[in-house]
Every structure is written in structure tokens, then in C-alpha cells.
N, C-alpha and C positions, 0 to 999 in steps of 0.2 A: 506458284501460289495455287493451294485448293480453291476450288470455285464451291461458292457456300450452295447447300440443297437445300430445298423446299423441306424436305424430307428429316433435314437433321433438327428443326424446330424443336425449341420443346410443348412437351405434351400440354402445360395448362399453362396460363399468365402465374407468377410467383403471387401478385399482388391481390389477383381474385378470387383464383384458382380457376379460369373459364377455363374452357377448352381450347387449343388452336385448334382451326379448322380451315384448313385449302378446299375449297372450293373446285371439282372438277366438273361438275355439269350440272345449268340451273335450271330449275323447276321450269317446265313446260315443255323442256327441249326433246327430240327423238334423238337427238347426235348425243353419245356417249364420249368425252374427250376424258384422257387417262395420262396422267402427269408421267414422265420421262422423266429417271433419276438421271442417265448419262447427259442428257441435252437439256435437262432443265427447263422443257417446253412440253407446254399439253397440246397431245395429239390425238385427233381423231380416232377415235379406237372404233366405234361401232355406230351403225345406225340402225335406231329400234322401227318396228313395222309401223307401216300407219295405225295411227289411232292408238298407240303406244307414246307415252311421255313419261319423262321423272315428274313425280308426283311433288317434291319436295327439294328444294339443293341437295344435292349429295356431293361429298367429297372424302376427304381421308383426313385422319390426325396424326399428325406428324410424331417422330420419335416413338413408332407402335407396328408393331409386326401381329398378323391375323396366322390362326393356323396355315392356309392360305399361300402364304408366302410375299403377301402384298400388305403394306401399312391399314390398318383396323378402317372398314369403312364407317362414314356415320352421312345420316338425315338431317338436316336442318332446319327446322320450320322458322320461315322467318319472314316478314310483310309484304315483300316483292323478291322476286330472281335476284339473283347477283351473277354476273361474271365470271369464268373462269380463272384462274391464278388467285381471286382472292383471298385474303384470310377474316376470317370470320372468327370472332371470339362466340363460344355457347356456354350454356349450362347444358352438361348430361342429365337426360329427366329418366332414361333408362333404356333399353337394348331390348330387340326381338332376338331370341336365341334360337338360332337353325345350325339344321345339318345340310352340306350341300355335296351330291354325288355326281361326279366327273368319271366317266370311264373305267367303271366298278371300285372307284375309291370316292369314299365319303369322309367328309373333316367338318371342322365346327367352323362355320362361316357368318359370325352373328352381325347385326347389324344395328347399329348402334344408332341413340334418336338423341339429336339435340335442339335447344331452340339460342336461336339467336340471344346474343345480351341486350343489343339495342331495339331488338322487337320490340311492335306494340301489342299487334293482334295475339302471339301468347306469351306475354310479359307473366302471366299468371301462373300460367303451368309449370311446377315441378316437379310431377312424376309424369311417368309416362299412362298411369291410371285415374288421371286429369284431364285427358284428352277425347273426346267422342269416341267410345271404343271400334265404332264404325269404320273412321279415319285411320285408326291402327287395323284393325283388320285387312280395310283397304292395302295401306301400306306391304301388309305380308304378301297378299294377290297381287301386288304390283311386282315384287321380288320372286312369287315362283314364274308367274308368265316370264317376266325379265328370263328367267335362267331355263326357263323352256326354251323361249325361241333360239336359245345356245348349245342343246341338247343336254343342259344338266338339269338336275334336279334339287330346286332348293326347298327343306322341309322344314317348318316353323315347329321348335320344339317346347315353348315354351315363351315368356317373355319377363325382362328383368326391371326391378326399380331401381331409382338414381345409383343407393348405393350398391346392391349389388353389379349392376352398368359400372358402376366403378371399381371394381374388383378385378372384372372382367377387364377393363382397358388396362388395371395394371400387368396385370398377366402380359399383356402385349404389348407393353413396356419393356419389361424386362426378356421378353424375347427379342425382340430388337435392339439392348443392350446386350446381350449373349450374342446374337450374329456378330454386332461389333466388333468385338472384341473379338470371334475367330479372324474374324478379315482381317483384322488389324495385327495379328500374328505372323 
């Protein structure tokens, strides 16, 4: 018998259309933990310098492939941290689109913003240009320092609303149904 992944979820609830969202490191933390498709367990991957924190939950959305090679990350704004391994239902309010350069290769590493369904504090917001543009800003300087202290470099090239953020994850949709389907060859 397959053992079910986190990873093969699908992309939105049929009924809402939220987003899934896994949860792999909540808002406050320096420890980076990064979900393990073989073992099915989140593991420790990094820890960020002092005075360094995820600004916001970050995780991944399942059934979605980044140029990357890793399922589409996303932000989650949502009233308090949550846990690791959780799933979180969002609305996508819209994506920061970057470039990010690894060892003279650069690929589109965007980063996707969603806010909780059961939030309160932004029940209201559905774009991402609803937000303290401060806060967004923030958020991109959180993501190059992040990729600094990694030696990459991550370059904000722009930034997307709900629907084009939606565009955009589908694309990474169907590249993760395309790997599929070679592995499964």
C-alpha cells in the first residue's frame, strides 16, 4: 500500500475554492523546518540568525511545482502562529514575483501571500494592495535577507493580484502534474 503525502493534496477545497496550505514554519520562529516527501515528516532544515524570524506562517500548497523544483511557496497572514504539519485553508490575495540567483543560475521563485479563512485580523483583505504596503515591502526584505544569509540572491520583480497569483499557481499546477506523469512512466 502507497503511503498518502502531504504533497499530493489538492490545490484548493472543491467547495470554496480556499487554498491548501501545509504549514512548515510559524510566524516568529528562526528554525526553518521543510516537509520530507520520502518520510513524510518535517525536518529541521535551517536555522535563521538572531534577530531573524518568519514574519508570517510560511508553508507550501500542495499539488504545485515552483520553477524551483520544490511545491510553490506561500505566506499566510493569519491571528496567531500555528504549528507545523498543519493545513490551513486561505484565500490567495496575490504573490511577490522574484528572481532568485543560485550559483550563476537564476529561475522565478515567486512567493505567494495568502490570508487565513478563519482569520479575524484580515478577514477583510483581498488583494494584496489592501494590505500596509509597508508590511509588503517588509515582507520582500524579509525574503532577500532570508536568501542572503544562504548565499543567494533573491530579487523582487514585481508583485501580483489575487487573479493574476492565480495564474501563476496554476502554472505550478500543471508542472506538477507533468513531473507526474514522467515518474509514473
Amino acid at each position: 500500500m502507497e503511503k498518502a503525502s502531504l504533497i499530493n493534496l489538492p490545490v484548493r477545497q472543491q467547495e470554496t475554492g480556499d487554498l491548501n496550505v501545509i504549514i512548515e514554519t510559524p510566524r516568529g520562529s528562526r528554525n526553518k523546518f521543510k516537509y520530507e516527501t520520502d518520510s513524510g515528516l518535517f525536518v529541521l532544515h535551517k536555522v535563521l540568525p538572531a534577530g531573524s524570524a518568519f514574519p508570517h506562517d510560511f508553508g507550501l500548497i500542495p499539488s504545485t511545482l515552483g520553477e524551483d523544483g520544490d511545491p510553490v511557496d506561500v505566506l499566510v497572514l493569519m491571528d496567531e502562529p500555528i504549528f507545523p504539519g498543519n493545513l490551513v485553508r486561505a484565500r490567495l490575495i496575490g504573490a511577490i514575483k522574484a528572481e532568485q540567483t543560485e550559483k550563476r543560475t537564476t529561475r522565478r521563485n515567486d512567493r505567494f501571500i495568502g490570508v487565513a479563512s478563519a482569520c479575524q485580523d484580515y478577514k477583510d483583505v483581498g488583494e494584496l494592495e489592501d494590505l500596509n504596503q509597508n508590511l509588503v515591502a517588509q515582507i520582500e526584505r524579509f525574503f532577500v535577507s532570508y536568501n542572503e544569509f544562504e548565499g543567494k540572491q533573491f530579487k523582487p520583480i514585481g508583485r501580483a493580484n489575487s487573479k493574476q497569483a492565480g495564474r501563476l499557481l496554476e502554472e505550478g499546477s500543471e508542472r506538477f502534474q507533468k513531473q507526474n506523469k514522467q515518474t509514473s512512466q
